[in-house]
NUDO-165025 format. One record per residue (C-alpha): residue in one letter; residue number from 1; x negated, y, z negated. Coordinates in pm, whole numbers. Example, Ala and Ser with C-alpha at 12.3 -4.5 7.8 and 13.67 -1.06 7.14 Angstrom:
R guti sekol      x      y      z
R    A     1  -1230   -450   -780
R    S     2  -1367   -106   -714
***
This chain:
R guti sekol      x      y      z
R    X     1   -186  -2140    327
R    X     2     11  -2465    204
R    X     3   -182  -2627    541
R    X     4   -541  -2531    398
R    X     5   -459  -2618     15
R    X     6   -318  -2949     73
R    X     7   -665  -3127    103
R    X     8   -772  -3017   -236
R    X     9   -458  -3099   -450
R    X    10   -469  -3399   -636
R    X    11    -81  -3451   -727
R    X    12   -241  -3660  -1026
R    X    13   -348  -3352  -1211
R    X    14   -248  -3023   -995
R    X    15    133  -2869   -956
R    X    16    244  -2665   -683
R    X    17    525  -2429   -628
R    X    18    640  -2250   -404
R    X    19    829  -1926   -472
R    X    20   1026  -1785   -158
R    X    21   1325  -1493   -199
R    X    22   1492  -1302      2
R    X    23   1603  -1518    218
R    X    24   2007  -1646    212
R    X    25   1885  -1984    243
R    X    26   1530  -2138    128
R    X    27   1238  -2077    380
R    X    28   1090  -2457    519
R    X    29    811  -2555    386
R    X    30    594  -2902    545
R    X    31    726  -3190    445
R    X    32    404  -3357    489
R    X    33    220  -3121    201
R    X    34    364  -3343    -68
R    X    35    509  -3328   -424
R    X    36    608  -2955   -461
R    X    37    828  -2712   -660
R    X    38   1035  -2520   -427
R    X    39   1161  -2213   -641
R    X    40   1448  -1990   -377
R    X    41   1613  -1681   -489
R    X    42   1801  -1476   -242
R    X    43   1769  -1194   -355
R    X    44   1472   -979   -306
R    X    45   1178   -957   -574
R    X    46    855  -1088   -558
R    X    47    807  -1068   -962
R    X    48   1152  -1211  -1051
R    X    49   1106  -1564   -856
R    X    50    716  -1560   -912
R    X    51    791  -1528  -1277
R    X    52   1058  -1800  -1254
R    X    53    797  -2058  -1091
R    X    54    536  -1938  -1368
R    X    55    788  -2070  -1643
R    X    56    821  -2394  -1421
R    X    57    472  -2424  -1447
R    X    58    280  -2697  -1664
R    X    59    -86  -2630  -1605
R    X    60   -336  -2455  -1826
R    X    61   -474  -2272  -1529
R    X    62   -187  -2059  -1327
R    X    63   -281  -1970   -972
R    X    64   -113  -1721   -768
R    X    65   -178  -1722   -433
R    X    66      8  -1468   -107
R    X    67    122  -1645    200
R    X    68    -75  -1476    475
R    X    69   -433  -1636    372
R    X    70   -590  -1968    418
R    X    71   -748  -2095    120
R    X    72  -1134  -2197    152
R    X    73  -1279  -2532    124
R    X    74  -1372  -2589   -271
R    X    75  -1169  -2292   -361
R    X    76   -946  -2514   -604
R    X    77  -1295  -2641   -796
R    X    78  -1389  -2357   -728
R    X    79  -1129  -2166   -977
R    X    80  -1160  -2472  -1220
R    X    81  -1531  -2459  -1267
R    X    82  -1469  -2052  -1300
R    X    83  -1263  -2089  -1613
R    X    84  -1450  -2396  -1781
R    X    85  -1780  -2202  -1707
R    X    86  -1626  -1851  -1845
R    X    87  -1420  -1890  -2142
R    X    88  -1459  -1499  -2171
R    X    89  -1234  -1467  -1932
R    X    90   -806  -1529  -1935
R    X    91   -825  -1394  -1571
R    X    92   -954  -1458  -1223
R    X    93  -1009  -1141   -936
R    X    94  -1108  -1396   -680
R    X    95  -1258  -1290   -363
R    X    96  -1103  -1179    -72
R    X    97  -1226  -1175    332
R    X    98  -1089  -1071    588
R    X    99  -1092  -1342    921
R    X   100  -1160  -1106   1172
R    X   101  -1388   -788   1228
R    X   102  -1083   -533   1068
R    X   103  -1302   -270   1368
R    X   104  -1245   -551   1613
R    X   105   -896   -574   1543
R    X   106   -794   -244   1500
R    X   107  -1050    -26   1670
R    X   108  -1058    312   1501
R    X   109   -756    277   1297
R    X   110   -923     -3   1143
R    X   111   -959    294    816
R    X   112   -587    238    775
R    X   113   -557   -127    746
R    X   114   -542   -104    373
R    X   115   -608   -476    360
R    X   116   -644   -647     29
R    X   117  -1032   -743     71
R    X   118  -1197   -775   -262
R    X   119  -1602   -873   -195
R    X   120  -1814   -753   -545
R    X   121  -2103  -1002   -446
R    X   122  -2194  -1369   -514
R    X   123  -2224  -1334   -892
R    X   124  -1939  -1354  -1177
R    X   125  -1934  -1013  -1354
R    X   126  -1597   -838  -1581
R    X   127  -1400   -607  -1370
R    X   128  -1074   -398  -1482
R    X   129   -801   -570  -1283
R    X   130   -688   -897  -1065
R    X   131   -552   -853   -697
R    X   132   -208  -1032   -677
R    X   133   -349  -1193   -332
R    X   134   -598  -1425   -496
R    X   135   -551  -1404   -894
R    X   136   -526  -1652  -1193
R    X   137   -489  -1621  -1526
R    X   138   -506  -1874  -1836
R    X   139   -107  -2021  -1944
R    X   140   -190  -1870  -2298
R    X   141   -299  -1542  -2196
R    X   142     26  -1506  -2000
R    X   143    227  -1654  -2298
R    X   144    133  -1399  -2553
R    X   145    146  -1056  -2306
R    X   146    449  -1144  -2125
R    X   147    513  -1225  -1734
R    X   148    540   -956  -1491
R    X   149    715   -691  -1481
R    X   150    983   -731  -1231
R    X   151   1032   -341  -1216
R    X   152    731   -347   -983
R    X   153    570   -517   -678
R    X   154    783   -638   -339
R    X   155   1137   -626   -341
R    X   156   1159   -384   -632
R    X   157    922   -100   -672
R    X   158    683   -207   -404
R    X   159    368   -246   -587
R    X   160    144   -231   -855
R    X   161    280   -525  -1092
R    X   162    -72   -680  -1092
R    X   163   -222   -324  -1220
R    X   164     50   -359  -1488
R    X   165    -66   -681  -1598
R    X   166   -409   -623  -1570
R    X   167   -329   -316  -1844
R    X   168   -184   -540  -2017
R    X   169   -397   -812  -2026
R    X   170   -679   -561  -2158
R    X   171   -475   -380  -2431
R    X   172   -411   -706  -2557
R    X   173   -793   -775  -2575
R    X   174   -801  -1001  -2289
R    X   175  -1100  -1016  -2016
R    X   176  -1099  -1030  -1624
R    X   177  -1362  -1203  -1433
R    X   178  -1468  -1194  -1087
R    X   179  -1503  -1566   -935
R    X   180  -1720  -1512   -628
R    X   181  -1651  -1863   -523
R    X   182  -1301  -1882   -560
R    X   183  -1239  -1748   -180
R    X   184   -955  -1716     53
R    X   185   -965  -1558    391
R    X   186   -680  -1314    485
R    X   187   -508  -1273    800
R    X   188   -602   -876    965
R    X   189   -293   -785   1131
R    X   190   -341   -506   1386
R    X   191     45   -410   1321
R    X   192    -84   -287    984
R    X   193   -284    -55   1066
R    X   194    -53    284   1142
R    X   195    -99    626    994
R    X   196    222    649    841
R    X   197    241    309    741
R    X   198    -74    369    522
R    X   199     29    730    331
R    X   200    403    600    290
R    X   201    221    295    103
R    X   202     46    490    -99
R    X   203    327    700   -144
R    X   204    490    416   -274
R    X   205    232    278   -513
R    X   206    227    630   -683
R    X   207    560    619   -783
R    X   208    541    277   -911
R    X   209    266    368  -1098
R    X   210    427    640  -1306
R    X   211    669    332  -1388
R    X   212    432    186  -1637
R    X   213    165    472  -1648
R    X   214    217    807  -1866
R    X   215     47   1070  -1712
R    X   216     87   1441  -1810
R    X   217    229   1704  -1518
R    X   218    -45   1947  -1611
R    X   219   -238   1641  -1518
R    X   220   -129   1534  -1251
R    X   221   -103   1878  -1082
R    X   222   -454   1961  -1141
R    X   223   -538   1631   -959
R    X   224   -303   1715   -699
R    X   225   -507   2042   -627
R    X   226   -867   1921   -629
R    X   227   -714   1577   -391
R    X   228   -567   1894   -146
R    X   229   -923   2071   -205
R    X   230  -1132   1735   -109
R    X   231   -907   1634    178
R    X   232   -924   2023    336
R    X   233  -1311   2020    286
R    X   234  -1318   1654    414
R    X   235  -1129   1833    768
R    X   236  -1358   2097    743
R    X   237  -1630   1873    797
R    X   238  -1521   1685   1032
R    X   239  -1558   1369    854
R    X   240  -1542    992    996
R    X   241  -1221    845   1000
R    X   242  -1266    622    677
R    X   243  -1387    884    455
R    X   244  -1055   1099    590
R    X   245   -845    813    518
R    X   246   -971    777    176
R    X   247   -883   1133    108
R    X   248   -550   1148    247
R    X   249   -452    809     28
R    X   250   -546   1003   -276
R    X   251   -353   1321   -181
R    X   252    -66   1093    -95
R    X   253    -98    866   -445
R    X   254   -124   1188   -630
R    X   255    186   1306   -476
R    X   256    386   1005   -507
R    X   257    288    986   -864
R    X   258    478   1358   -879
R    X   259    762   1240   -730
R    X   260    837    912   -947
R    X   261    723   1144  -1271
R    X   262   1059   1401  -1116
R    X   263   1264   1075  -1046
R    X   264   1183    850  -1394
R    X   265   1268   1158  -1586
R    X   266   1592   1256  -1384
***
């Protein structure tokens, strides 16, 4: 990531850190990138040390960017031109590819992948949410909502802290804008792309979600039963693999969501 960014940073008028925890000692980074901000924390928590490079950070633009992606030529113009051009918008959904074929890689568990992709065409329109992947948000949106919620995403609760934000962002009367041009091309694993691994993930994200989300129980149990009802009917069928996949991730959600409604209350 820090090889494919380095030709578009101008150390003149762009800042760069690097937040890295869980780790007893700090990860290496290239010494040939340049001037950089190298924020460690041993512990684990992806929101805590991202949210202690974010108050290190001196730009009017705030870019947050995973390690497993490589970061498209023009992708840094790219985000500036998206907020100069939009001043609608106090956040960036940038898009997402994958590098490979996901069927090429994976075959027919390519359904349970679950990669981050995020592709809604080659225009800028509003959408609800940003993808912690490829996201960005304006310094003064984050300064009046707050920084993330360090309850949530790796290292604590697992996920979700960009849905949080994105809630937030919109309560406050913020807008989110999809920046076609502002790509970045993800790695496709083949690891990834287990059974298990996908319904304990989603698991997961339902019970992180009931951390910030109220949801009734009569709710939630009514969901539960048509999820069961579409997933049975979806057997029945004999659907393809990806529609079966989608079913069974919202069955598992749904239950996971049960189970962190039982825990948060105990």
């Amino acid at each position: 990531m820090l090889a494919s960014l380095k030709p578009q940073i101008d150390p003149a008028r762009h800042q760069v850190l690097v937040a890295d925890n869980g780790t007893p000692e700090p990860s290496p980074v290239p010494e040939t990138f340049g001037p950089l901000i190298h924020v460690h924390d041993p512990r684990p928590g992806k929101c805590r040390v991202q949210n202690r490079a974010i108050a290190q950070a001196n730009g009017e633009i705030i870019v947050c960017l995973d390690d497993d992606l490589t970061v498209a030529p023009g992708y840094v113009e790219a985000v500036e031109r998206f907020f100069a051009e939009h001043p609608e918008f106090a956040a960036m959904k940038g898009r997402v590819l994958p590098a490979s074929d996901p069927a090429r890689v994976a075959g027919t568990k390519a359904c349970y992948l679950d990669l981050p992709i995020v592709d809604h065409g080659e225009h800028v329109i509003e959408v609800r949410g940003v993808l912690g992947a490829n996201m960005a948000f304006r310094a003064s949106a984050l300064a009046k909502v707050g920084l993330f919620d360090e309850r949530l995403g790796p290292g604590a609760g697992g996920h979700e802290e960009e849905t949080e934000m994105s809630a937030r962002l919109r309560r406050a009367g913020f807008r989110i804008g999809y920046a076609p041009k502002a790509l970045v091309i993800h790695s496709v694993d083949p690891s990834r792309a287990d059974r298990e691994r996908f319904i304990r993930v989603a698991r997961e994200r339902g019970r992180c979600r009931m951390i910030h989300e109220r949801r009734s129980r009569v709710a939630l149990r009514l969901s539960h039963l048509i999820a069961t009802c579409r997933l049975g009917l979806a057997r029945a069928l004999r659907a393809k693999s990806e529609r079966l996949a989608r079913e069974e991730k919202r069955l598992a959600t749904i239950e996971g969501m049960l189970e962190g409604m039982r825990a948060w209350r105990d």
